[in-house]
BANU-960257 format. One line per 2 residues: number of its first residue (from 1); for each residue x negated, y, z negated of N, C-alpha, C. Coordinates in steps of 0.02 Angstrom, whole numbers, plus 50000, padded with zeros to 5 digits. Layout:
NUM> X Y Z X Y Z X Y Z | ...;
END
This chain:
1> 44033 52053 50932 44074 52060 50873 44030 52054 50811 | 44036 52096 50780 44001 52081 50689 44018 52028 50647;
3> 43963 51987 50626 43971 51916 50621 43984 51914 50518 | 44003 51992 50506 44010 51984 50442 44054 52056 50444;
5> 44113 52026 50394 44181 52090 50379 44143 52128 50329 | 44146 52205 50328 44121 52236 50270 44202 52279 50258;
7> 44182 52297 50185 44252 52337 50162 44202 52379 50115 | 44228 52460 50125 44185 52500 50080 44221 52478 50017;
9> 44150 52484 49955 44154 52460 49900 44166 52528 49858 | 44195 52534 49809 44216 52590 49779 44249 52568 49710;
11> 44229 52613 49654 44277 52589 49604 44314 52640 49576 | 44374 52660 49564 44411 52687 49549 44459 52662 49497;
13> 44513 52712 49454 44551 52703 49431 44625 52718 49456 | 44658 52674 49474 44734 52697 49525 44778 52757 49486;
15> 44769 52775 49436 44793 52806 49411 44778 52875 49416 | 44721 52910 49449 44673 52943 49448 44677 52966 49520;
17> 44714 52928 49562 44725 52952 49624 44815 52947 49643 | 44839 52929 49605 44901 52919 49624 44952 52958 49568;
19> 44947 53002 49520 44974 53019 49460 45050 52989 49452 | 45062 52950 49511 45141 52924 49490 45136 52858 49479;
21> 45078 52831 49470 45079 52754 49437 45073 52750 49362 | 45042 52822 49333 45030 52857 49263 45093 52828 49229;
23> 45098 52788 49138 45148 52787 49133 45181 52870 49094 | 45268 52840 49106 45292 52911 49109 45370 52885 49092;
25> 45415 52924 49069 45477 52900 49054 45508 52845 49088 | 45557 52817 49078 45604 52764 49113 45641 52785 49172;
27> 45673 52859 49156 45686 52894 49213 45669 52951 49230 | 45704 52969 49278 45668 53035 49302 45717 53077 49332;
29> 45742 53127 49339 45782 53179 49358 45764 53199 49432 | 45835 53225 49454 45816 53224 49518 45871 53287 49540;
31> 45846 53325 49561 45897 53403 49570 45942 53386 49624 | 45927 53318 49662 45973 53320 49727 46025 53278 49738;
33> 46024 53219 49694 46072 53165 49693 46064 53133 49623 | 46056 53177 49565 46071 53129 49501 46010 53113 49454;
35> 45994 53035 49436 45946 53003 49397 45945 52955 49439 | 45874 52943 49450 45853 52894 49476 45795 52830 49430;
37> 45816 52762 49402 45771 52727 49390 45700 52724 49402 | 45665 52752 49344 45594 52760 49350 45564 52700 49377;
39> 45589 52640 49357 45541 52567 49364 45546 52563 49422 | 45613 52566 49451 45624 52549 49543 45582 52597 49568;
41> 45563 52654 49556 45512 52699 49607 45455 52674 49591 | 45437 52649 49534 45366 52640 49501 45354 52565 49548;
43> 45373 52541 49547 45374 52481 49559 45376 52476 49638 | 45416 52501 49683 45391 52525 49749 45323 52563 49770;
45> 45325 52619 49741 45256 52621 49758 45186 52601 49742 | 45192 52567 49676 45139 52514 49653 45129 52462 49712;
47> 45180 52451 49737 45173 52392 49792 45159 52417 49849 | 45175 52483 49868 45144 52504 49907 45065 52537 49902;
49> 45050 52556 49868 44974 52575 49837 44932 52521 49852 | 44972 52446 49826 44933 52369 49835 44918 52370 49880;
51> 44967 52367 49942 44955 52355 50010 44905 52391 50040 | 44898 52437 50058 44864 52509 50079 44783 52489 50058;
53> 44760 52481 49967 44698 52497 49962 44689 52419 49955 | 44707 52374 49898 44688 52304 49906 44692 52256 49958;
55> 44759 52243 49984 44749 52212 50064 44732 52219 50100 | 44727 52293 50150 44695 52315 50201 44631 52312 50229;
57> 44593 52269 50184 44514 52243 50224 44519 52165 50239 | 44590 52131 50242 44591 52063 50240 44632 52087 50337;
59> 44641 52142 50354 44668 52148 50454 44605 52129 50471 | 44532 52122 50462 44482 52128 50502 44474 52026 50507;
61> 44487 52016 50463 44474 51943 50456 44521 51898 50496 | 44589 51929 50499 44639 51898 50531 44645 51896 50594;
63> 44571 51959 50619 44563 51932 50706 44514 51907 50718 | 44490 51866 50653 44428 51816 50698 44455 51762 50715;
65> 44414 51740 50778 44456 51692 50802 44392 51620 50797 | 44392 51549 50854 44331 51506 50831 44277 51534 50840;
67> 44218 51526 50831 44154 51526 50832 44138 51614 50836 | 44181 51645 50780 44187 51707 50789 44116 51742 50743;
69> 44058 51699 50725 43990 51713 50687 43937 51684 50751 | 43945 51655 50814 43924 51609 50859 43897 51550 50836;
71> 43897 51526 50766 43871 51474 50734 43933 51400 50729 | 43986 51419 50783 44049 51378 50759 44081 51376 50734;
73> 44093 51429 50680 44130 51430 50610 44203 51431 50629 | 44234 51409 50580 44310 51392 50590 44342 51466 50600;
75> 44404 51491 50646 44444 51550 50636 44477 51555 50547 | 44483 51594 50542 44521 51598 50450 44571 51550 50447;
77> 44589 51525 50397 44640 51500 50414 44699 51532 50393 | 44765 51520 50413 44830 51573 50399 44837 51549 50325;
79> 44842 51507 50304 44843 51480 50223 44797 51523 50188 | 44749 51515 50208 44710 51546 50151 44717 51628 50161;
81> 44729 51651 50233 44739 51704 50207 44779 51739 50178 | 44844 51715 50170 44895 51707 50159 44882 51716 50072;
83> 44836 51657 50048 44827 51640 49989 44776 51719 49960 | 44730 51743 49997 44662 51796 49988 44753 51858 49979;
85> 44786 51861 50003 44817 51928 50013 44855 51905 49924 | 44890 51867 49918 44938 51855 49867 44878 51864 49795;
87> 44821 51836 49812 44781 51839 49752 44763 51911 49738 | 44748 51955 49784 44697 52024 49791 44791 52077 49762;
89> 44846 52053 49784 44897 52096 49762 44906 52060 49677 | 44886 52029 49657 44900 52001 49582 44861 52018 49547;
91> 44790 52039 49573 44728 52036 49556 44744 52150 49538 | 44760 52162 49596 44750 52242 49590 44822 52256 49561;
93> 44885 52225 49545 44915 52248 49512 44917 52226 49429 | 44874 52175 49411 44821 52156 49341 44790 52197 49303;
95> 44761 52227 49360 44717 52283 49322 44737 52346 49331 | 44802 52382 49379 44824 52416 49369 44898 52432 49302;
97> 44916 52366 49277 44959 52367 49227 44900 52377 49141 | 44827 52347 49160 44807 52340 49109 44738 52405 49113;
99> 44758 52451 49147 44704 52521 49121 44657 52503 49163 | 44639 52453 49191 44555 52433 49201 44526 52483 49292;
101> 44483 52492 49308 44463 52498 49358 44462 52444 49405 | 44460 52477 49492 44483 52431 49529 44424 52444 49573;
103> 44399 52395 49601 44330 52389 49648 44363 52330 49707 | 44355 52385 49769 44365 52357 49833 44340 52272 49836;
105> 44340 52206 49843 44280 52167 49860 44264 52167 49922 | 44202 52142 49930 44183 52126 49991 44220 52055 50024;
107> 44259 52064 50086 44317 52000 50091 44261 51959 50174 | 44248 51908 50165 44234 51856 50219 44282 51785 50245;
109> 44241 51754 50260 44269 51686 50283 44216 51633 50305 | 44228 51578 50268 44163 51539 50288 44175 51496 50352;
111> 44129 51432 50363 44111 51394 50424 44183 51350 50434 | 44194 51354 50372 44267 51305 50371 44346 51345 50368;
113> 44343 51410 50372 44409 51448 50380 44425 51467 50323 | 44385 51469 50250 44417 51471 50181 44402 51540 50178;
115> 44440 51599 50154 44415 51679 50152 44409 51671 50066 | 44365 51726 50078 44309 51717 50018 44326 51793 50017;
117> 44325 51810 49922 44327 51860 49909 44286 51891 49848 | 44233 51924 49865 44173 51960 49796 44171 52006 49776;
119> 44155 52041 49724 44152 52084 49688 44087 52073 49630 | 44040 52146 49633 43989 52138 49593 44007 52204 49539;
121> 43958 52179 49482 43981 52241 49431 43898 52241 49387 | 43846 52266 49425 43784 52283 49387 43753 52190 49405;
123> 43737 52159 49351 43737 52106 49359 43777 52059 49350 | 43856 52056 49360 43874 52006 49347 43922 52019 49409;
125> 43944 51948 49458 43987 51948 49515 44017 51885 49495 | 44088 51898 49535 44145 51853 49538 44156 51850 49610;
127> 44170 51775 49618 44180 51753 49697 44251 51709 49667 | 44292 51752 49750 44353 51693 49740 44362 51648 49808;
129> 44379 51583 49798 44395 51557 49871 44469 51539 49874 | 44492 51565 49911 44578 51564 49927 44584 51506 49978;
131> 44589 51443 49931 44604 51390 49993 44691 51403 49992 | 44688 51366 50015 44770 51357 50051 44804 51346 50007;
133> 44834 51300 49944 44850 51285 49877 44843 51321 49822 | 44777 51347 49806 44748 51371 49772 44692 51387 49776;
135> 44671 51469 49707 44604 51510 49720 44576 51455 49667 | 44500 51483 49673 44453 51442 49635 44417 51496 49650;
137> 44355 51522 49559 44345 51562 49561 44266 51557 49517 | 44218 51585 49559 44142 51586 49499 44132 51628 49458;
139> 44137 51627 49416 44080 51681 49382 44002 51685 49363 | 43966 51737 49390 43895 51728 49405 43849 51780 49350;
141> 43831 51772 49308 43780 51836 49283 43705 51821 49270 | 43705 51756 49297 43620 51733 49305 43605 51703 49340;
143> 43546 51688 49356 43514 51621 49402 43539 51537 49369 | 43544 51546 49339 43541 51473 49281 43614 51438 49273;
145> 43609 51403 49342 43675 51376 49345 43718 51337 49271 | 43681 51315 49232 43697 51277 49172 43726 51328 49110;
147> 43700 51391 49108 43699 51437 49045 43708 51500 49084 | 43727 51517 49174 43756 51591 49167 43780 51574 49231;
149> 43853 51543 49238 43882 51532 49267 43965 51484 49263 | 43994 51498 49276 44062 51456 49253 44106 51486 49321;
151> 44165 51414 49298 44204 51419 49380 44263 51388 49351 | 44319 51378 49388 44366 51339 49376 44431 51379 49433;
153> 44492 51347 49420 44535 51365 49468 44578 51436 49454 | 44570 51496 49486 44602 51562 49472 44681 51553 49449;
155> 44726 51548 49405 44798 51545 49382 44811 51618 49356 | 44874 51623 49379 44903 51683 49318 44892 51697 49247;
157> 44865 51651 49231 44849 51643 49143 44790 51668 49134 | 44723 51677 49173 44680 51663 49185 44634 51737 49237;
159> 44705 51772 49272 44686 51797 49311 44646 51863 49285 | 44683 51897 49254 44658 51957 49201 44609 51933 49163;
161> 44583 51882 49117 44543 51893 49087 44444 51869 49148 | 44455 51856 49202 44412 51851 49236 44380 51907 49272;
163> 44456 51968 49284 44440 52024 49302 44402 52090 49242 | 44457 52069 49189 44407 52107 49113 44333 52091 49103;
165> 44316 52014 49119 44246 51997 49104 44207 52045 49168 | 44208 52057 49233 44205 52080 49264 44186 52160 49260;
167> 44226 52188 49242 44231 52274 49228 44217 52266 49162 | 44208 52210 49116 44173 52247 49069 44076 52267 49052;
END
């Protein structure tokens, strides 16, 4: 078994492949049964779009089982992945409400079951760890732990402007 999950890395704009996430009136006409609420369609398939390109590299992780690196490492744990899926759908529908581009991360799991989620942008990367409670999140753009680096706990308040520093 491959002792490391890869997910092709790619950056795109969802908008750019999906032209119905584009914004566009409130409603929308429909030759076969009426008017149909723009937000309820928008809003279904945004969540479906989530699922499909942002979650779908977190199935490979969910079948490791113990000592699935042969070094002992813990199986994932269901919490955290639980926690890696809820963050990566908040995370890609963040930057799909706010224009920004969306880059696959590279998704793992360490010795202790915590899934770990990265993303690099030239020189600067963001690591998240989805414990069970809560993400906690680095930001990296140097060697110099004191002056190019900062961390603290990933929140909704918090979540977008970590991903802007990121893509910008």
């Amino acid at each position: 078994m491959n002792a490391i999950a890869h997910s092709a890395h790619f950056l795109f704009r969802p908008q750019e492949i999906l032209p119905e996430l584009s914004p566009s009136p409130k409603s929308m006409s429909s030759t076969v049964s009426g008017t149909y609420n723009y937000s309820e369609y928008e809003n279904t398939s945004r969540a479906f779009f989530a699922k499909k390109i942002a979650v779908t590299p977190l199935e490979a992780i969910k079948t490791r089982q113990e000592n699935w690196d042969g070094h002992n490492s813990a199986a994932p744990l269901i919490h955290s992945v639980i926690k890696a899926e809820e963050t990566l759908n908040k995370l890609f529908e963040a930057s799909l409400k706010a224009s920004l581009a969306w880059s696959q991360p590279f998704i793992s799991s360490d010795e202790d079951g915590v899934v770990t989620l990265e993303w690099w942008n030239h020189k600067k990367k963001v690591t998240i760890y989805a414990q069970s409670t809560a993400s906690e999140f680095i930001k990296v753009w140097g060697a110099n732990i004191d002056d190019e680096m900062e961390d603290g706990e990933l929140t909704d308040q918090n979540l977008l402007q970590v991903w802007r520093w990121l893509m910008a």
